[in-house]
C-alpha positions in Angstrom: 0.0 0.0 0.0 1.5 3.2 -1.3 0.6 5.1 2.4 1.4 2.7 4.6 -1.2 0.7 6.7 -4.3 3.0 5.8 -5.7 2.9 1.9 -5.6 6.9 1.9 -2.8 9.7 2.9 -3.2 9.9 6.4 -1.4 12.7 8.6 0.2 9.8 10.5 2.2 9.2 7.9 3.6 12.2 6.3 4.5 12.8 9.6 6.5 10.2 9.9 7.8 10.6 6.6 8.6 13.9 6.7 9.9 13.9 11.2 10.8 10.3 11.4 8.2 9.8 14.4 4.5 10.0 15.3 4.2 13.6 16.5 0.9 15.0 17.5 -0.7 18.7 17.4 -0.7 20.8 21.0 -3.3 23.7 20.6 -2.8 27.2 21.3 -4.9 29.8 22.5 -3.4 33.1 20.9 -6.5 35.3 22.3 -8.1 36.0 18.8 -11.4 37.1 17.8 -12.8 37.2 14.5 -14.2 39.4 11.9 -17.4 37.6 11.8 -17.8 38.3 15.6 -16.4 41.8 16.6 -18.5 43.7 14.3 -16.2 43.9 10.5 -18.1 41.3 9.0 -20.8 40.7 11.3 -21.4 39.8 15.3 -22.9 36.2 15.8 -20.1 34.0 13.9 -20.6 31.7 11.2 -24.2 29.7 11.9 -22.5 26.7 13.2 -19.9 28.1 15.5 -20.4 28.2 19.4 -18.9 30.9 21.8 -15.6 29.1 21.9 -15.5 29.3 18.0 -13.7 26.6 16.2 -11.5 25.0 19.4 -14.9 24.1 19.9 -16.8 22.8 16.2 -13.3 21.6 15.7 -11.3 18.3 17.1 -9.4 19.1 20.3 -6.1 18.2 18.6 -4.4 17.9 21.6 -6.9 15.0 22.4 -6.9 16.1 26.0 -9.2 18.3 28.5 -7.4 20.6 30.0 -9.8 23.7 30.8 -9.3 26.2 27.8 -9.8 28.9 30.0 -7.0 28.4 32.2 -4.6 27.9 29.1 -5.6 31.2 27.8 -4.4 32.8 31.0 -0.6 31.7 30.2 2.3 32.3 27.8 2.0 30.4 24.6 5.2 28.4 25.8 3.3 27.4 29.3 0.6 26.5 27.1 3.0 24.3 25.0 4.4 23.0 28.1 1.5 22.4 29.7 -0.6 20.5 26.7 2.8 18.0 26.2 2.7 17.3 30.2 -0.9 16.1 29.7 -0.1 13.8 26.6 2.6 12.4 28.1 1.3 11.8 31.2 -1.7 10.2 29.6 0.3 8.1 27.4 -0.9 9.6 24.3 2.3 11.2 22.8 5.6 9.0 23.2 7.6 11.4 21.2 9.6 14.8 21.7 8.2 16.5 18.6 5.0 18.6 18.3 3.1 20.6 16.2 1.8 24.1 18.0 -1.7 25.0 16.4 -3.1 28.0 16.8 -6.3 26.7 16.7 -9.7 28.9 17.8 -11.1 31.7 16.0 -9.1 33.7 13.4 -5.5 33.4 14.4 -3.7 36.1 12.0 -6.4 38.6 12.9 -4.4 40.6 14.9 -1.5 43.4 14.6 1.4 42.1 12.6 3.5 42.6 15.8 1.1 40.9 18.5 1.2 37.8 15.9 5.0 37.7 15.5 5.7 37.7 19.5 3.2 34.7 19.6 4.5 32.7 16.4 8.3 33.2 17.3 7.5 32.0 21.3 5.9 29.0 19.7 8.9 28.4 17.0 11.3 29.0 19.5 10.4 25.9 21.5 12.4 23.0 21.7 10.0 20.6 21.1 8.1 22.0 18.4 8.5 21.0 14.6 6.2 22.9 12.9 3.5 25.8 13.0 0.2 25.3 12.0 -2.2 28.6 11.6 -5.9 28.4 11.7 -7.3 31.5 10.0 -9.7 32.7 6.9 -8.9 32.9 3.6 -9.7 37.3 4.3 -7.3 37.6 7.3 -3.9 37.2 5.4 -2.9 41.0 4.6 0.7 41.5 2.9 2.3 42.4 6.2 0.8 39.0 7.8 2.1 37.1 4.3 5.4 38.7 5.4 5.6 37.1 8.2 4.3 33.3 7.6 7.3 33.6 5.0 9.7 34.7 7.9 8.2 32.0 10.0 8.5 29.2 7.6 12.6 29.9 7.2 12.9 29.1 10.7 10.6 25.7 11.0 7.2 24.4 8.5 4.3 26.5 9.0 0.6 25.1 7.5 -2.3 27.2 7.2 -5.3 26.0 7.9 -8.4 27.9 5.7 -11.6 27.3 6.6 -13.4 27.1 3.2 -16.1 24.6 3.7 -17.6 24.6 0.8 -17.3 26.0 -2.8 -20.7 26.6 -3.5 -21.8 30.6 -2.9 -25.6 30.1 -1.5 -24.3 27.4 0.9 -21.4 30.1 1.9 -24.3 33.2 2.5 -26.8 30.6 4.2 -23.5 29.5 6.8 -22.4 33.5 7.3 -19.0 32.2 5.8 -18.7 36.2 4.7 -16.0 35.8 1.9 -16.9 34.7 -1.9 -14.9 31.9 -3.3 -12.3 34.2 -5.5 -10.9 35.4 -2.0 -10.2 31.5 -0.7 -8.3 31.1 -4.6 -6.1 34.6 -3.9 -5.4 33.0 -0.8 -4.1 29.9 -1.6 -2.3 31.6 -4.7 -0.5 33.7 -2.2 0.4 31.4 0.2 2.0 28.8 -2.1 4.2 32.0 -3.5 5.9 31.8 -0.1 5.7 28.6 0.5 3.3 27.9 2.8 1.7 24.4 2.9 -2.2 25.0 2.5 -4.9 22.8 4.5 -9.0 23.4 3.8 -11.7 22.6 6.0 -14.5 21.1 4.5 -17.6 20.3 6.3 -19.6 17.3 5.3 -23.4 18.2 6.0 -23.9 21.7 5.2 -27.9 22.6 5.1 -29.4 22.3 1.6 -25.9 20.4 0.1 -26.6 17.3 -1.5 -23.6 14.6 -1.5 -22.8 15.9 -5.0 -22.5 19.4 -4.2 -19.6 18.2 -1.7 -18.1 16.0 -4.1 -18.0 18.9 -6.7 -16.2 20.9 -3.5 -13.5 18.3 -3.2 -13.1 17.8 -6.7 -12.4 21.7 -7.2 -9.9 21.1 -4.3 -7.8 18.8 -6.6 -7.3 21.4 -8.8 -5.7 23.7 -6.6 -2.1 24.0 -5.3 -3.0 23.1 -1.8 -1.6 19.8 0.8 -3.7 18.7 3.2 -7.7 18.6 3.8 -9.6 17.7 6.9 -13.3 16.9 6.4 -15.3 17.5 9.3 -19.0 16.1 10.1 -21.3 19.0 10.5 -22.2 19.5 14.3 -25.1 20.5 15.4 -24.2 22.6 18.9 -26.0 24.0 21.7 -26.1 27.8 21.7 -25.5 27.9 18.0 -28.1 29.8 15.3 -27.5 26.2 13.7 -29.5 24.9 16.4 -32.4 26.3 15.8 -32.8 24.8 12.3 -32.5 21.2 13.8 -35.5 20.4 12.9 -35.9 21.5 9.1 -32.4 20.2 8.0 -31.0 16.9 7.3 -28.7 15.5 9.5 -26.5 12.6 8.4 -26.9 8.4 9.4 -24.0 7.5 10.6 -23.9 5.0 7.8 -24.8 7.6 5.3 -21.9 9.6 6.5 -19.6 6.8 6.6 -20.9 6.3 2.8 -19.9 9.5 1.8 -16.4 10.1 3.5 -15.4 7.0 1.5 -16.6 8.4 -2.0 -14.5 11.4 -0.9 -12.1 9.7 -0.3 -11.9 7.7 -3.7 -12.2 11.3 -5.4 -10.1 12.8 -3.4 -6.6 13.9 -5.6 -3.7 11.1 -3.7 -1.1 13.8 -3.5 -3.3 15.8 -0.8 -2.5 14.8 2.8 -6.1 13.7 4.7 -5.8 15.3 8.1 -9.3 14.7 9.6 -12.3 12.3 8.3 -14.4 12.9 11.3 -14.6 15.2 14.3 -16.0 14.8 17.8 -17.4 17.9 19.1 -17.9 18.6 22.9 -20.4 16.3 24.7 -21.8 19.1 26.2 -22.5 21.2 23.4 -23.7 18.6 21.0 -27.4 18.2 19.7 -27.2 16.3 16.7 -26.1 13.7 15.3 -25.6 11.7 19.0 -23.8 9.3 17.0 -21.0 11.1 16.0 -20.0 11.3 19.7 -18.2 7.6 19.7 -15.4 8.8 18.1 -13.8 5.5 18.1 -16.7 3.9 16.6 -16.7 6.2 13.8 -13.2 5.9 12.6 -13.5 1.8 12.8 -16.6 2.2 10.5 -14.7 4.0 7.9 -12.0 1.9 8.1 -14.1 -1.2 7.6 -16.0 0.4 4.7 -13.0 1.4 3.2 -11.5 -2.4 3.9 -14.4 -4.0 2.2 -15.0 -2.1 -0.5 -11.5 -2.2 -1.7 -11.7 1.5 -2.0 -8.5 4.0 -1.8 -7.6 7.7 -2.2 -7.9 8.6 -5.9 -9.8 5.5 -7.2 -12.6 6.9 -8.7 -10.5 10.4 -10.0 -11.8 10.7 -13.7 
């Protein structure tokens, strides 16, 4: 198998590849906000995100829980420090190399010099390999372009754009607040410097059919970009999301198994799969209960994709 073990290009292995062990993500809380919440682009967030914006909608890389409001209260490197304690204690990272993602709401949306004191603290750590940037495809003015390009001379940095979807009614319906030409400047301008490019896709959207997502991913292969994660659409408490629970489809867990594996076959095999599921906070979560065993999930699509002889690329016309 051309990726190892797993019948796609997992993030497990192009990290290994690429830093010779397993090395897992530690997440950062850099004290952002976002244009679609203090009032540039609107106040309430995108329809699906919750107060803590996407450390919440998003997997908790760090795949521990230690309160996010104490972590906020620190330096970036006690953050770092703190977050690799936990995994190690817990078992879950053997290794001495991490990945610091700045992970919750828009993380270059700040002055060009706040965002340098936090990216260099973070670089500056022994234990960290790379830099990964969650942000919007709007947030990346010249002087912030400028300094990813800095940045990436002195370890990787990956950002992380949360398109979600091609399609412009979906976009307006979600509050994305960018049209699709301002994702493709993005990427264009990123890739001039260097910068490996990961999009966010969610799986689910109200209205999308399993086409229109296909026809998302296969747009995706035609752009300059590395990585993807596809992420099941949460329904969360305290959300404007949640109050269309009742007139929008929400996925089987077999119909969403289904359909991460026809991405999968579509999918271009030279772009890196970082995420085929999430787990959103128990707490938080309305719908679909399912998608709260994890685990379960991940076997699921791993059997599917066992059974059904299918791999990344397959079914690429």
């Amino acid at each position: 198998m051309r990726w190892g073990e797993k019948p796609y290009y997992s993030l497990d292995y192009y990290l290994k590849q690429n830093f010779g062990e397993k090395v897992y993500k530690v997440a950062i809380d850099g004290g952002m906000t976002c244009p679609n919440r203090d009032g540039t682009k609107g106040t309430r967030g995108c329809i699906f995100c919750s107060q803590g914006g996407s450390g919440d909608f998003a997997v908790k890389q760090t795949e521990c829980d230690i309160n996010q409001d104490i972590l906020k209260k620190l330096s970036v490197k006690e953050q770092i420090d703190k977050s690799i304690a936990f995994t190690q204690k817990n078992g879950k990272a053997t290794g001495n190399k991490f990945i610091a993602y700045f992970q919750s709401y828009t993380n270059t949306y700040a002055p060009v010099d706040y965002l340098r004191s936090l990216y260099m603290e973070a670089l500056s750590h022994p234990k960290v390999a790379a830099l990964s940037i969650g942000t919007r495809p709007d947030c990346l003015d010249e002087d912030v372009l400028e300094l990813l390009s800095e940045c990436n001379k002195i370890k990787p940095v990956w950002v992380e754009l949360g398109l979600q979807t091609i399609h412009e009614d979906t976009a307006r319906f979600i509050r994305r607040g960018y049209e699709l030409p301002v994702f493709d400047k993005a990427v264009t301008n990123l890739r001039a410097i260097g910068i490996d490019v990961i999009v966010h896709v969610i799986l689910g959207l109200p209205y999308e059919t399993d086409d229109d997502i296909i026809e998302t991913i296969h747009y995706l292969n035609k752009k300059d970009i590395q990585g993807i994660k596809l992420q099941l659409l949460h329904i969360l408490k305290d959300t404007d999301l949640a109050e269309y629970i009742d007139k929008i489809k929400v996925y089987t867990e077999e119909e969403y198994v289904s359909l991460v594996c026809r991405c999968i076959s579509e999918l271009s095999p030279d772009i890196v799969v970082h995420r085929i599921t999430g787990d959103g906070p128990k707490k938080l979560l309305l719908a679909p209960m399912w998608s709260a065993n994890k685990r379960h999930v991940l076997n699921s699509i791993a059997h599917e994709l066992k059974t059904t002889g299918i791999y990344q690329g397959k079914n690429l016309n």
